[in-house]
N, C-alpha and C positions, 0 to 999 in steps of 0.2 A: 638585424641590428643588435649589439651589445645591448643588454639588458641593464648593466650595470652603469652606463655611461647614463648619468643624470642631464640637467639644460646646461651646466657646467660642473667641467671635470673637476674633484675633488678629491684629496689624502683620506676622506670616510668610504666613499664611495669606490673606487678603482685601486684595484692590486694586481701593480704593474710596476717595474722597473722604473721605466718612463714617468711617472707622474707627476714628478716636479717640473717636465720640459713642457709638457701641454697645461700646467694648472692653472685653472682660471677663465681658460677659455670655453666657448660653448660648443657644442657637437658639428654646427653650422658650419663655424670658424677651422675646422680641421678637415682636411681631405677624408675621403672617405679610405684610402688606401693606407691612412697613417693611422686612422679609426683600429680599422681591421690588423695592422701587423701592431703596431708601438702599445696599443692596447688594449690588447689580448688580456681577457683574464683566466683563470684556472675552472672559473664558474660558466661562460661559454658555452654555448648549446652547439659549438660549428669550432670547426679547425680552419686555421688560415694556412694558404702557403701563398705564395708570390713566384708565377711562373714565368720565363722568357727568357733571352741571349743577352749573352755578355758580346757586348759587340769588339772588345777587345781588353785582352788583357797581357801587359805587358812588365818589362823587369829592364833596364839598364844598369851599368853598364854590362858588356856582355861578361869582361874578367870579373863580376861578379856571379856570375850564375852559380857555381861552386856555394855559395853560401844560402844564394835563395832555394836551392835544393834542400841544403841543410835545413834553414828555417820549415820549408814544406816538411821534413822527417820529422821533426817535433812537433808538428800543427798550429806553427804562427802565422801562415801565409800560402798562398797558394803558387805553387814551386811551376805550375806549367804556364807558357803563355800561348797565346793563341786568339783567334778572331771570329767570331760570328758562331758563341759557344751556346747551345742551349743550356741552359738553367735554372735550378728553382732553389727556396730557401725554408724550409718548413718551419713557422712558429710553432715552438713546445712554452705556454705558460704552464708555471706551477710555486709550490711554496719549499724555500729551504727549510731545514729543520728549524732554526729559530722564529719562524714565520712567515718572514722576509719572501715579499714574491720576487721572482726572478722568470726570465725566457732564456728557453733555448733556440741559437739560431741556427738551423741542419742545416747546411748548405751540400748541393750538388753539382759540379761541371762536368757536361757529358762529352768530355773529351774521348778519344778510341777505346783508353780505360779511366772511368768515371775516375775525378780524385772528389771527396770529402772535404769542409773545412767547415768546424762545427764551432760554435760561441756558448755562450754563458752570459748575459747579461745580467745585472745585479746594478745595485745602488751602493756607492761607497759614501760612505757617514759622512767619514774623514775631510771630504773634497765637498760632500754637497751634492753628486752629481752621479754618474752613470758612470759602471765599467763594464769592460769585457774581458773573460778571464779564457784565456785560449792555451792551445799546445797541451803537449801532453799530462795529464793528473791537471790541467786547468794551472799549471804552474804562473804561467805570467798574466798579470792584472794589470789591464790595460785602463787610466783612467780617461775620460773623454767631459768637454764643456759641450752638453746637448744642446742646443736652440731647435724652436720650431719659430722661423718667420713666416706671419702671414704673407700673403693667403696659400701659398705653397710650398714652403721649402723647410728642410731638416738638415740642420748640418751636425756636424761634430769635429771636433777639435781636439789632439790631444793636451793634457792639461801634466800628468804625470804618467810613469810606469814604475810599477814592484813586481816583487815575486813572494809566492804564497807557499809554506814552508810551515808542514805539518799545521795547518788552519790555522795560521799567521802569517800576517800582510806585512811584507819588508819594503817598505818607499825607497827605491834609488837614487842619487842624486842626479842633479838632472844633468848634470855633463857628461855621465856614465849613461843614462837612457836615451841622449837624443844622440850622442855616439853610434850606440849599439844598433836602438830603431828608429830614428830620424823621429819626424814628425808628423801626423797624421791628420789630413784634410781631407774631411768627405763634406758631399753633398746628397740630398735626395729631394727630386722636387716631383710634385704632382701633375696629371697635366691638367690642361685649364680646360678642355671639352671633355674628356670623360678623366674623372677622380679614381679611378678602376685603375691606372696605369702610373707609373712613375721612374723616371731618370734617374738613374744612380752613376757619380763620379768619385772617384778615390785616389789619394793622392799619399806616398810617402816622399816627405823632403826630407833628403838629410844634408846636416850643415854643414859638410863636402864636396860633397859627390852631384847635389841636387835634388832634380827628382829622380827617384831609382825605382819606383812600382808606381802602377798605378790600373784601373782600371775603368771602362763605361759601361753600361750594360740598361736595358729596359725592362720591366715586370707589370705584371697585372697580378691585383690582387685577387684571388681564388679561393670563395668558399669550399668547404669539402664536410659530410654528415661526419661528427664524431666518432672516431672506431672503439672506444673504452668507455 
């Protein structure tokens, strides 16, 4: 058990990205798999990962493949699709240099040759709320509206996207970002007999085309002894 999670989560207490999405509530009131990954801290005596299959992941229309390849060369998205993919996601918590905690999300699909899609989570001021800064040098910052609904579920929503430009945050307008990368709906929910395990669904709509990715997949949350 987090050492640091007091009978309710708190801004003194927890340095974690996440904090504002869980605050308030009691260790009770939160799964235990959202425990382990969303709030992770740097102090931690165990590493988390979240192991299992993506049970499919997919890209429409097919004339666009050409660009989700593209996206996967820059590291915004994961350019292969496929069905019944083994997977894991390893949380990295730690603090930026201004202090600020942030997680790293390592992700793996063990397709014939493994591909990579790695995150950055962070807390942006500006919005209130959670981003993820992905692709390569973390160039694009992805802003997201976190909720955690009891008694099981996490969603996110995207709220805005910029681009980060020698450690400055460029907000795009948003006819130019929902363009570019549509809209992004996830889910994560826990299950209701063991907290150990949880659903993940992902959604990009874009306001043309539809929806053009998305993907399902199941995990189990996985202690592991500290290696540093």
């Amino acid at each position: 058990m987090n050492k640091l999670i007091v009978s309710r989560v708190n801004s003194m207490t927890l340095n974690t990205p996440l904090n504002k999405v869980f605050l308030g509530y009691t260790e009770q009131e939160i799964p235990l798999a959202f425990r382990e990954q969303f709030l992770a801290t740097p102090e931690r005596e165990y590493d988390v990962v979240l192991e299992g299959r993506m049970h499919q992941i997919w890209h429409r229309p097919v004339w666009l493949r050409p660009l989700f390849w593209l996206l996967g060369l820059l590291g915004i998205l994961v350019p292969r699709t496929g069905r019944d993919i083994p997977a894991k996601l390893v949380v990295v918590p730690g603090y930026l240099p201004n202090g600020q905690p942030y997680h790293q999300w390592n992700r793996t699909f063990t397709f014939e040759a493994p591909v990579k899609f790695n995150t950055t989570v962070v807390f942006d001021e500006k919005f209130n709320n959670l981003a993820d800064q992905v692709g390569v040098g973390r160039f694009l910052h992805m802003v997201w509206e976190g909720k955690f609904i009891p008694p099981r579920s996490f969603t996110l929503e995207t709220i805005t996207n910029a681009i980060r430009v020698g450690g400055r945050i460029w907000y795009l307008p948003k006819g130019v970002w929902l363009f570019l990368l549509g809209r992004v709906k996830f889910i994560q929910q826990a299950h209701a007999d063991d907290e150990r395990f949880v659903d993940v669904d992902l959604r990009i709509l874009h306001p043309v085309f539809g929806e053009v990715f998305g993907y399902t997949g199941t995990f189990q949350a996985v202690r592991y002894a500290r290696t540093k």
